[in-house]
PDB file with SEQRES, HELIX, SHEET and CRYST1 records, atoms N, CA, C and O in Angstrom:
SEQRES   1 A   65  UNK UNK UNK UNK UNK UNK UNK UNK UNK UNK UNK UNK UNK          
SEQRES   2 A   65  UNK UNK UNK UNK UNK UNK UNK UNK UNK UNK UNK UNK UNK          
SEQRES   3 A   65  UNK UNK UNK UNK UNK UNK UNK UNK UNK UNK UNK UNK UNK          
SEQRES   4 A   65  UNK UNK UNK UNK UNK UNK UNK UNK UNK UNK UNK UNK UNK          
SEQRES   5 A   65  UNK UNK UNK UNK UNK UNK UNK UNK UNK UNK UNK UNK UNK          
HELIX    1 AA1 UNK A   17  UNK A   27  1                                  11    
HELIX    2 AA2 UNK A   38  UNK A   45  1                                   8    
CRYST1    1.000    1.000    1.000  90.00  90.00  90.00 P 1           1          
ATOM      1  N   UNK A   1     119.026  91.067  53.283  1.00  0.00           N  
ATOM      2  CA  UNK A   1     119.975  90.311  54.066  1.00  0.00           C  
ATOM      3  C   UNK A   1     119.280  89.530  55.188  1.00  0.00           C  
ATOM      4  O   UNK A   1     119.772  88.466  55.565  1.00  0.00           O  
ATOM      5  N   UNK A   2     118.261  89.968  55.686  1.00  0.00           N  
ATOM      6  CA  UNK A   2     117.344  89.450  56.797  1.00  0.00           C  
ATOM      7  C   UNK A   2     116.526  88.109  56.287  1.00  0.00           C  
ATOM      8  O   UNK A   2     116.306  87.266  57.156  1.00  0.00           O  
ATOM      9  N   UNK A   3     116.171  87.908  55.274  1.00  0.00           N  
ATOM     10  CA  UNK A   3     115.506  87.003  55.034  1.00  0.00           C  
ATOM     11  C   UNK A   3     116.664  85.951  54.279  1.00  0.00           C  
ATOM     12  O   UNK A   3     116.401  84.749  54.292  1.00  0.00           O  
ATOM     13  N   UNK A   4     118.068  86.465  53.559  1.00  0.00           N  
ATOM     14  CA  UNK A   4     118.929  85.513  53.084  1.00  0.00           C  
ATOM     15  C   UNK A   4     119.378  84.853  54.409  1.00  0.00           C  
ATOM     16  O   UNK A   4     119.553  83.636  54.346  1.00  0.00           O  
ATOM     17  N   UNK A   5     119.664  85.661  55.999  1.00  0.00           N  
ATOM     18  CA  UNK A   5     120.060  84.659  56.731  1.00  0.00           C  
ATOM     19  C   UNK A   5     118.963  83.978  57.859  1.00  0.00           C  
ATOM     20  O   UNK A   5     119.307  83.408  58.895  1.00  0.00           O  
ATOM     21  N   UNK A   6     117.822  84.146  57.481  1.00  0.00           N  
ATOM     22  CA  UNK A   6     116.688  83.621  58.366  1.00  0.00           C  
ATOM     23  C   UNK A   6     115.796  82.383  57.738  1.00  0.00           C  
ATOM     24  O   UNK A   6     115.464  81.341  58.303  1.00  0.00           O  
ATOM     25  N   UNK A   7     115.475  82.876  56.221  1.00  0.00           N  
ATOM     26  CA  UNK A   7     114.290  82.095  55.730  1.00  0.00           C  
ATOM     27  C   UNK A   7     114.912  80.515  55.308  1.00  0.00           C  
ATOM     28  O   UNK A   7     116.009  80.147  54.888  1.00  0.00           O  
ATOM     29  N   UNK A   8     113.496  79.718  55.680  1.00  0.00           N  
ATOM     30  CA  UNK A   8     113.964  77.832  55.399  1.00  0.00           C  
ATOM     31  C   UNK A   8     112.432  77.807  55.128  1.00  0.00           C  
ATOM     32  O   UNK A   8     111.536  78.120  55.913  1.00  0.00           O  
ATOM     33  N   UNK A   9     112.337  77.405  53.960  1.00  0.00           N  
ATOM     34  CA  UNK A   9     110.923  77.092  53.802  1.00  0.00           C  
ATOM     35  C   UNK A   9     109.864  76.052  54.388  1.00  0.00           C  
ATOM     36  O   UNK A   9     108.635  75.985  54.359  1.00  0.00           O  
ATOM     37  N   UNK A  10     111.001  75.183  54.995  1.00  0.00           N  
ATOM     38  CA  UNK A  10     109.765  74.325  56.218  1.00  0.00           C  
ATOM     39  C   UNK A  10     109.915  75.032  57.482  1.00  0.00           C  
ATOM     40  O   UNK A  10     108.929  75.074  58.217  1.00  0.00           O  
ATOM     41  N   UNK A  11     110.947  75.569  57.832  1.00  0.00           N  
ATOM     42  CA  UNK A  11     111.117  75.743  59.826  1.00  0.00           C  
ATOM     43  C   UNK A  11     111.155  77.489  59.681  1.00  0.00           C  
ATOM     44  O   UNK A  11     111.332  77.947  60.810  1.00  0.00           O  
ATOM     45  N   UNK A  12     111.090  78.133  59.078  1.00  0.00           N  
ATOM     46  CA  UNK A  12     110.794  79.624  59.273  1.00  0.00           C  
ATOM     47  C   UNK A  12     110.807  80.059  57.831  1.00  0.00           C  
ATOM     48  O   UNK A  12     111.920  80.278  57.354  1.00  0.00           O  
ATOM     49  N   UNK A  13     109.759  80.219  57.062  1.00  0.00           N  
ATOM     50  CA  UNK A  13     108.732  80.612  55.874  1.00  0.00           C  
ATOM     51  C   UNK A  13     108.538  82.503  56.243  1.00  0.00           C  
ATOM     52  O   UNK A  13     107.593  83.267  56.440  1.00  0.00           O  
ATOM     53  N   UNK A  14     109.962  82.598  56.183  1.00  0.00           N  
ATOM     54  CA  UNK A  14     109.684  84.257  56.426  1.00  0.00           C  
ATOM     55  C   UNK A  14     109.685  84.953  55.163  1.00  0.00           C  
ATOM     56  O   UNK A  14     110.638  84.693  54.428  1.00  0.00           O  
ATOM     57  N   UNK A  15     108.375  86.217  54.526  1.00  0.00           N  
ATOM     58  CA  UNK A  15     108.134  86.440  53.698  1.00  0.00           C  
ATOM     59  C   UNK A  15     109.244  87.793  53.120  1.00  0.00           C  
ATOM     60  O   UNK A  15     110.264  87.110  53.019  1.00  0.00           O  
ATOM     61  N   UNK A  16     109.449  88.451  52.923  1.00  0.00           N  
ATOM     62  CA  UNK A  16     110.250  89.174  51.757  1.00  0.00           C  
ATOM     63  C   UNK A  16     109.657  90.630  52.579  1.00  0.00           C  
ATOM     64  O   UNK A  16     110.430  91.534  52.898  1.00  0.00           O  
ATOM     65  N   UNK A  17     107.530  90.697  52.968  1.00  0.00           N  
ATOM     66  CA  UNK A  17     107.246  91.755  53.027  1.00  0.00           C  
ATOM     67  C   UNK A  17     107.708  91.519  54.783  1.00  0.00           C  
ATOM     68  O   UNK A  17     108.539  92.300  55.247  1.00  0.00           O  
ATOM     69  N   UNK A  18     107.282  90.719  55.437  1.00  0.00           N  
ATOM     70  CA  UNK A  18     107.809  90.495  56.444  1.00  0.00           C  
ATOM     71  C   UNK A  18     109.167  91.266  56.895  1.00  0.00           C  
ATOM     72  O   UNK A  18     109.253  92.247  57.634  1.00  0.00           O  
ATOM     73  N   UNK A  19     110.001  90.690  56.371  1.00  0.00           N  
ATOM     74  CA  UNK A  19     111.660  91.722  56.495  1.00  0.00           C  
ATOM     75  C   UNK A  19     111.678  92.819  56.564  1.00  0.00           C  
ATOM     76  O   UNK A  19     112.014  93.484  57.544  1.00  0.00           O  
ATOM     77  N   UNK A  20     111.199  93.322  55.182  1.00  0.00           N  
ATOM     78  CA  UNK A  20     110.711  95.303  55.286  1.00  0.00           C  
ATOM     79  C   UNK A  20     110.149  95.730  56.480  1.00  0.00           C  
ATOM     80  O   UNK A  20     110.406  96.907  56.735  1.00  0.00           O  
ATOM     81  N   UNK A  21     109.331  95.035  57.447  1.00  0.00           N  
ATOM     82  CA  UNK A  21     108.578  95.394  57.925  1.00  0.00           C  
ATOM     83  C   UNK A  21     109.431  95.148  59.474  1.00  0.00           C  
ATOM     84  O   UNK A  21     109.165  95.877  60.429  1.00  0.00           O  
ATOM     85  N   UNK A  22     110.380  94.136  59.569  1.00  0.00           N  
ATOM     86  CA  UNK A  22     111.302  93.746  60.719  1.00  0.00           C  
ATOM     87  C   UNK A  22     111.930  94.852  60.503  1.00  0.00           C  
ATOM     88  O   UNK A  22     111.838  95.622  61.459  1.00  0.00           O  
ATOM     89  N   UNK A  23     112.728  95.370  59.347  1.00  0.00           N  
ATOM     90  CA  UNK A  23     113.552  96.107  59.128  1.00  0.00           C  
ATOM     91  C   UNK A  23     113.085  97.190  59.720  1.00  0.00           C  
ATOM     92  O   UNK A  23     113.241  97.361  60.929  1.00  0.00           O  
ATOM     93  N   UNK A  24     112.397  98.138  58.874  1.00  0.00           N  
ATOM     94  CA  UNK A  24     111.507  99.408  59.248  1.00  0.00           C  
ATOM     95  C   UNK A  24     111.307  99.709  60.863  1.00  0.00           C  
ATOM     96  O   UNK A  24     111.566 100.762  61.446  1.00  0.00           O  
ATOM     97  N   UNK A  25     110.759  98.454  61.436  1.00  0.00           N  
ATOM     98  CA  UNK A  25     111.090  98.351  62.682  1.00  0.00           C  
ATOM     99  C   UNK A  25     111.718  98.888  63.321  1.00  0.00           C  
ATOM    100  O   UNK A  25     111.252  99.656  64.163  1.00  0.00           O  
ATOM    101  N   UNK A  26     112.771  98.726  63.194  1.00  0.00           N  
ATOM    102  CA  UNK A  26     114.412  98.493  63.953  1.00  0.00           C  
ATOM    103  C   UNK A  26     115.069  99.644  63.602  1.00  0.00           C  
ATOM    104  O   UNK A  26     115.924 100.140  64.336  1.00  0.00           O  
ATOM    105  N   UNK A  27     114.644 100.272  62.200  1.00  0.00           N  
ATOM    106  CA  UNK A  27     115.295 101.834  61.575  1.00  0.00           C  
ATOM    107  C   UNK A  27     114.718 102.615  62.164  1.00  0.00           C  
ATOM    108  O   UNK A  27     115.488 103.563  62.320  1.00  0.00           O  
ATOM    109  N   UNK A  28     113.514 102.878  62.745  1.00  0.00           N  
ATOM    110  CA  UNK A  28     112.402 103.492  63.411  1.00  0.00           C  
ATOM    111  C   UNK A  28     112.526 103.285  64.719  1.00  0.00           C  
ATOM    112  O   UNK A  28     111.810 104.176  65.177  1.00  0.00           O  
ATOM    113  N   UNK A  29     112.896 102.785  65.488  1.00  0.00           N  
ATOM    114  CA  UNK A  29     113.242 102.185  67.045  1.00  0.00           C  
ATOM    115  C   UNK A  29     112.098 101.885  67.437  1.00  0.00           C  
ATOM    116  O   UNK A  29     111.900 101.786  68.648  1.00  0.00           O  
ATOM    117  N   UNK A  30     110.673 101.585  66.163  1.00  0.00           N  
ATOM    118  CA  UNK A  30     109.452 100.952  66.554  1.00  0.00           C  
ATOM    119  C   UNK A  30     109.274  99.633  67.313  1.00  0.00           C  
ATOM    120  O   UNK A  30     109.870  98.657  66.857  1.00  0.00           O  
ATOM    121  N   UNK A  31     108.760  99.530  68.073  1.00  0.00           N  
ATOM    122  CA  UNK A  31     108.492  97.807  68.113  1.00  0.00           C  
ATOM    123  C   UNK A  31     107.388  96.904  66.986  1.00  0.00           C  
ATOM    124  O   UNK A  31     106.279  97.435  66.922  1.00  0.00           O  
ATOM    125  N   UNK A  32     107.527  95.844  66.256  1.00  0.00           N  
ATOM    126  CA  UNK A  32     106.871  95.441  65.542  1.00  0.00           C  
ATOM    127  C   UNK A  32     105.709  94.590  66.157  1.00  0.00           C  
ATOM    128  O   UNK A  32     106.038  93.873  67.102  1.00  0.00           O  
ATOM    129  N   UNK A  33     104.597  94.565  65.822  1.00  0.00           N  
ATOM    130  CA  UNK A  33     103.075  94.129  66.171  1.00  0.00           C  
ATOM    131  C   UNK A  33     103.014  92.911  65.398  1.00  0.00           C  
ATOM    132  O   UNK A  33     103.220  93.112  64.202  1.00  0.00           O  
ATOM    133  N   UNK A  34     102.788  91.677  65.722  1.00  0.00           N  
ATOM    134  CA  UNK A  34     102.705  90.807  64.742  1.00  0.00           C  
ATOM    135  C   UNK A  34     102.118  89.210  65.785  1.00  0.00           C  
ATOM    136  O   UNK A  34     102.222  89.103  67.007  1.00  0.00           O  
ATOM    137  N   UNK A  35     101.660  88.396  65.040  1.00  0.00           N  
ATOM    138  CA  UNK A  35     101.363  87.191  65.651  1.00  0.00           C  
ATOM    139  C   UNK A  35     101.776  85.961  64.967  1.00  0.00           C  
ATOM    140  O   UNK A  35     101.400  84.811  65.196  1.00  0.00           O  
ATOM    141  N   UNK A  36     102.566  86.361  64.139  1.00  0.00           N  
ATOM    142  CA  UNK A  36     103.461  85.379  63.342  1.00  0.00           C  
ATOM    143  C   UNK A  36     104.552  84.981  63.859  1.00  0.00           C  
ATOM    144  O   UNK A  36     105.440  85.736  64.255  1.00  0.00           O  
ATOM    145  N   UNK A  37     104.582  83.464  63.907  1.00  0.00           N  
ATOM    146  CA  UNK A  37     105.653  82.929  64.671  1.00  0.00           C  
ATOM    147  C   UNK A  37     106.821  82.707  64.222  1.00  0.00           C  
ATOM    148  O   UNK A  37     107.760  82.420  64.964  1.00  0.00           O  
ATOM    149  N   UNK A  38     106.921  82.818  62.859  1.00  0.00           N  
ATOM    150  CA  UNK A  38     108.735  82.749  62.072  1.00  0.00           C  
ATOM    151  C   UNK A  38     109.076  84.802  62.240  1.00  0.00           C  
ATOM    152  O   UNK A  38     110.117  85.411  62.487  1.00  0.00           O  
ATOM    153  N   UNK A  39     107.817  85.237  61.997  1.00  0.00           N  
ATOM    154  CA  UNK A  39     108.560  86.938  62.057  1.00  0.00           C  
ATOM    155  C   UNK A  39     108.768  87.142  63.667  1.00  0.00           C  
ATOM    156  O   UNK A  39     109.201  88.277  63.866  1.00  0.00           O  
ATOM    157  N   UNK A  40     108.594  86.390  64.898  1.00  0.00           N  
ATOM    158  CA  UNK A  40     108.561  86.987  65.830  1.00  0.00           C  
ATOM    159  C   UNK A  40     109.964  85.910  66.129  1.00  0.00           C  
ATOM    160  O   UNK A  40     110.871  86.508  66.710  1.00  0.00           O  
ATOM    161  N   UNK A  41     110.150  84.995  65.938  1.00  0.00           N  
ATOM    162  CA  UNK A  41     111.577  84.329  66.179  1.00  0.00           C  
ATOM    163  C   UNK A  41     112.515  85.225  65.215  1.00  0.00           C  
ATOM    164  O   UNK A  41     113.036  85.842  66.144  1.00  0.00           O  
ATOM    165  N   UNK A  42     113.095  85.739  64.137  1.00  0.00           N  
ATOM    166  CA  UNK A  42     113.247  86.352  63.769  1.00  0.00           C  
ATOM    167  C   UNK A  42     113.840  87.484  64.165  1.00  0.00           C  
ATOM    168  O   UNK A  42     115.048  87.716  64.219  1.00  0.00           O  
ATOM    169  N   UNK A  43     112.557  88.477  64.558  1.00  0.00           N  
ATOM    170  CA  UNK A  43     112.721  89.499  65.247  1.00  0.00           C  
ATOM    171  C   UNK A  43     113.962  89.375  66.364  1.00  0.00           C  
ATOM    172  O   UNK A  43     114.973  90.060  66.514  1.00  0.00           O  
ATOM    173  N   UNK A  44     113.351  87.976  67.228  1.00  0.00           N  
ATOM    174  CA  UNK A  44     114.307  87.865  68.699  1.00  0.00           C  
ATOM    175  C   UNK A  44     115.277  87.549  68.493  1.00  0.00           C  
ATOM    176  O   UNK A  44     116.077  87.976  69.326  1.00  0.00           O  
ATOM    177  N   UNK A  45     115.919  86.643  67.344  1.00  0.00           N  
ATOM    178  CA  UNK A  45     117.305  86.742  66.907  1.00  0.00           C  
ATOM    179  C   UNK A  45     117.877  87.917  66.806  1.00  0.00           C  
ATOM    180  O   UNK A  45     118.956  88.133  67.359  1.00  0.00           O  
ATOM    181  N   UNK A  46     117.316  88.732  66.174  1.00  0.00           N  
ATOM    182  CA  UNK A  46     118.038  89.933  65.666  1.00  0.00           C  
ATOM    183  C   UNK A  46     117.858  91.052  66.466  1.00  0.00           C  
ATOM    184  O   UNK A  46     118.178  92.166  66.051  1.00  0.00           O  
ATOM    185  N   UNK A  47     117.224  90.823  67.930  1.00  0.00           N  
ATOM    186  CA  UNK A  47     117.412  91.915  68.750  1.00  0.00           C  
ATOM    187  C   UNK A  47     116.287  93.216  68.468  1.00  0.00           C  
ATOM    188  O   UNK A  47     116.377  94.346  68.947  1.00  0.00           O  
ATOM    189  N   UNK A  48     115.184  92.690  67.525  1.00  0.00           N  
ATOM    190  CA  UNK A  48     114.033  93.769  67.196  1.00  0.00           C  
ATOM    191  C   UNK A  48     113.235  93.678  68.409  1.00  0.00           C  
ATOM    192  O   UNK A  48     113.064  92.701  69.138  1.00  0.00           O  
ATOM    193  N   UNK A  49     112.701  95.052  68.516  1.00  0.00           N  
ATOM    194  CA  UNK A  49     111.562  95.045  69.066  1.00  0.00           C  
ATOM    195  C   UNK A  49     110.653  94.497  69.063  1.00  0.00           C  
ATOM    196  O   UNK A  49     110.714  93.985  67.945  1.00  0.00           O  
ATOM    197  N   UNK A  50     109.213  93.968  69.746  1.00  0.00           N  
ATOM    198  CA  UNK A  50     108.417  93.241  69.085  1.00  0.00           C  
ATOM    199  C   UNK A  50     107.265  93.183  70.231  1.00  0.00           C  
ATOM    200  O   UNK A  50     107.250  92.743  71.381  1.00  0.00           O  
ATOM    201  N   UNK A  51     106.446  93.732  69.521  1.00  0.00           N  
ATOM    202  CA  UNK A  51     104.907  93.338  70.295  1.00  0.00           C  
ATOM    203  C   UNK A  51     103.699  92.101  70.248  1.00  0.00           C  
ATOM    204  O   UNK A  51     102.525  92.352  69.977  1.00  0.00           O  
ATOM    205  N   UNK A  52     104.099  91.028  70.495  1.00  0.00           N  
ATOM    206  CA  UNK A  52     103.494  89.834  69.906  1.00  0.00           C  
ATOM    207  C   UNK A  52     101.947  89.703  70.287  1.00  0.00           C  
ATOM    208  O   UNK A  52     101.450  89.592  71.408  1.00  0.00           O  
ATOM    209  N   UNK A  53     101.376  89.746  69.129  1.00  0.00           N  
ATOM    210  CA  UNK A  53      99.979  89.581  69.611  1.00  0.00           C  
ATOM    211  C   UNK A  53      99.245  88.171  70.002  1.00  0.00           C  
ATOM    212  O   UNK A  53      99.986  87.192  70.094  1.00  0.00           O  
ATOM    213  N   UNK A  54      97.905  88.000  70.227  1.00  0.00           N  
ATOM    214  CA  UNK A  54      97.491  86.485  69.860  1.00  0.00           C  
ATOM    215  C   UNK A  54      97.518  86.126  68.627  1.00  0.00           C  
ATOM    216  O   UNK A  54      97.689  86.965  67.743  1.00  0.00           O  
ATOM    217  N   UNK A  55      97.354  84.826  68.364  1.00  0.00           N  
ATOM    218  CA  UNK A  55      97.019  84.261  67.335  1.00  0.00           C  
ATOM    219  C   UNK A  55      95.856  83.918  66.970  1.00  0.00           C  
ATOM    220  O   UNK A  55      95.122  84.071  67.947  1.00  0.00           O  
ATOM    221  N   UNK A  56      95.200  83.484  65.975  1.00  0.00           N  
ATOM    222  CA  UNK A  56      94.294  83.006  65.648  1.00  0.00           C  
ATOM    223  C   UNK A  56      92.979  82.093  66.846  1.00  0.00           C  
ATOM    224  O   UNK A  56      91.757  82.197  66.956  1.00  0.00           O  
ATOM    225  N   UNK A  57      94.048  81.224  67.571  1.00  0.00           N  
ATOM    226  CA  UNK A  57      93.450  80.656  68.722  1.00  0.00           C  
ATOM    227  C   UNK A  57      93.337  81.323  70.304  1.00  0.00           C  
ATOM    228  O   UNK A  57      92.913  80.805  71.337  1.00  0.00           O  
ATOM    229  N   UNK A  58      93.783  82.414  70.104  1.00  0.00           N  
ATOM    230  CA  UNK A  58      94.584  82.846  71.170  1.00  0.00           C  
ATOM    231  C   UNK A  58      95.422  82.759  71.944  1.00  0.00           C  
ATOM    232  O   UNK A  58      95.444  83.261  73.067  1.00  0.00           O  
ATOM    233  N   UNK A  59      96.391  81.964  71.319  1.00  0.00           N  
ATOM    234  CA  UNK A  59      97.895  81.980  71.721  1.00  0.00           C  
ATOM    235  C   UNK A  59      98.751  83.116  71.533  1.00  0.00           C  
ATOM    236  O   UNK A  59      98.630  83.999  70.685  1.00  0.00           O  
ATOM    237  N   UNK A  60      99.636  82.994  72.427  1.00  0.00           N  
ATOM    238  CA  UNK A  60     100.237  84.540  72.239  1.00  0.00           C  
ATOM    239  C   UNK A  60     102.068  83.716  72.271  1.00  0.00           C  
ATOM    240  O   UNK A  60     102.495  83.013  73.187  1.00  0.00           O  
ATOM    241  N   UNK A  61     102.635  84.006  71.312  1.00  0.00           N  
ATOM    242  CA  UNK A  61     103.773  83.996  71.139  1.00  0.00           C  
ATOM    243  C   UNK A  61     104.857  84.408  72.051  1.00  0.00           C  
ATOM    244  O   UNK A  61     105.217  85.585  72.067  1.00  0.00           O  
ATOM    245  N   UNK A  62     105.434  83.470  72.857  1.00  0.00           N  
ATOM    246  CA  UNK A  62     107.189  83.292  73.829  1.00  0.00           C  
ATOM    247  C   UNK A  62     107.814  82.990  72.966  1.00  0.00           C  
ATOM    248  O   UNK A  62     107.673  82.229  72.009  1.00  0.00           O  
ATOM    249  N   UNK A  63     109.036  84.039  73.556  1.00  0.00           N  
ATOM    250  CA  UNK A  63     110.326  83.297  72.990  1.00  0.00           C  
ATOM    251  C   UNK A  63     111.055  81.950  73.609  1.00  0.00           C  
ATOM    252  O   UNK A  63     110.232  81.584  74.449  1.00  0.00           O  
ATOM    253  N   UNK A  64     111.841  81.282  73.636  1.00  0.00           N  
ATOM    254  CA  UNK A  64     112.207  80.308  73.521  1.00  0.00           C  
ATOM    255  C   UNK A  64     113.595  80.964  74.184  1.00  0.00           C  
ATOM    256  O   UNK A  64     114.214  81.913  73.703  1.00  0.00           O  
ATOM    257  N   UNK A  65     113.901  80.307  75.278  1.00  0.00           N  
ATOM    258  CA  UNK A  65     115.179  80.134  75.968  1.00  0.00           C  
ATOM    259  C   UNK A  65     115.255  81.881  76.454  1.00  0.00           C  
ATOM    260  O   UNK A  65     116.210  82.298  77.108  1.00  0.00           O  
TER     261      UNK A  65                                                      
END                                                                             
């Protein structure tokens, strides 16, 4: 259900394992570790936890508004 109301293959390319892993999250009251920017918008829609790491360049992922 997470990825039927999230994924758009140009503006958030969220993967299938991705979800399991938002999901699991959130069943677990874990926070999720990630530096992916469609799983971490995502996440903040849906009120997950979330530990955003850097990225590749060392950018580190904000949310937006």
């Amino acid at each position: 259900m997470l990825r039927a109301q999230h994924y758009h293959r140009r503006t958030c390319a969220i993967s299938l394992a991705d979800c399991v892993a938002a999901e699991t999250a959130c069943a677990t009251g874990s926070a999720l570790a990630t530096s992916d920017p469609h799983l971490l918008d995502t996440c903040h829609a849906e009120e997950i936890t979330t530990n955003p790491l850097p990225d590749s360049t060392g950018n580190v992922w904000i949310a937006d508004g």
